[in-house]
N, C-alpha and C positions, 0 to 999 in steps of 0.2 A: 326322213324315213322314206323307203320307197312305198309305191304304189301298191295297195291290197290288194293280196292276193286269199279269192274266200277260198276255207277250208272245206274239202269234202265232205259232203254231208251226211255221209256215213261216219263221221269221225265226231259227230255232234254229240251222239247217243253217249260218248261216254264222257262227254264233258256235262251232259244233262245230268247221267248218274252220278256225277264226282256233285255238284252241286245239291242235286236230289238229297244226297247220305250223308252231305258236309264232310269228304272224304279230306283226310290232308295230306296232301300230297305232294313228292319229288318235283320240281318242275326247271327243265332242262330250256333253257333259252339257247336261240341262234348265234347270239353275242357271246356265248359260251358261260355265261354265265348260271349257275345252280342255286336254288332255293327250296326253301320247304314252306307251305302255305294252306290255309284251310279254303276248297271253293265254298261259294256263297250265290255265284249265279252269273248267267253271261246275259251278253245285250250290244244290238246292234245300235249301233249310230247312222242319222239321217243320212249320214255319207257311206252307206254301208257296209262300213268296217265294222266287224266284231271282235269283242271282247269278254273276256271271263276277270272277272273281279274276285279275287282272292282277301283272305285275313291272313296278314303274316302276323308275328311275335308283336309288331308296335302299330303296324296301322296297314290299311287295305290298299290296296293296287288293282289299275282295271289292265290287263295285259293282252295286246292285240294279238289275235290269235294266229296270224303267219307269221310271228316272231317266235311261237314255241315250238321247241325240238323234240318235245316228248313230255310226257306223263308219267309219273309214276305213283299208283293210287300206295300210302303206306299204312295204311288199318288193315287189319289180319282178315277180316270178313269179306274183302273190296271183291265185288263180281267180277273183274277183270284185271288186270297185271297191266305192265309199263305198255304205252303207246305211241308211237313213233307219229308227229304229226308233221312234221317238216318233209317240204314235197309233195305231200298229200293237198293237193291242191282241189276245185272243183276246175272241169273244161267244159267250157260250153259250147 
């Protein structure tokens, strides 16, 4: 896998609330791959990589977060709609 790349930090806030609401959510991977999973909560690793840990259907996944291509919250209530995170990088 390549080198981490963190995600803007503007882009946190609604991986907080997807986690916060236990929203279940569309989730669009770079690999092009699609899933639907409930969040549960993110978390950095001592090597600074971040990730959001998901419940799918049989068991949890922690999924590094510059490998995700979007959001999409699917409960009728969700504060916000689909979220484009790929390329959304932080520069420092």
């Amino acid at each position: 896998m390549s080198a981490y790349q963190p995600l803007n930090c503007d882009l946190h806030d609604y991986l907080e609330i997807a986690c916060m609401h236990g929203y279940r959510l569309h989730i669009e991977r770079l690999d092009g791959s699609n899933f639907e999973a409930r969040a549960l909560t993110t978390r950095t690793a001592a090597s600074k990589e971040e990730f959001l840990l998901v419940q799918g259907d049989a068991s949890q996944q922690e999924l590094r977060l510059d490998q995700l291509k979007a959001i999409t919250p699917l409960n009728a209530d969700a504060s916000f709609g689909r979220v484009e995170l790929a390329g959304n990088y932080c520069t420092f």
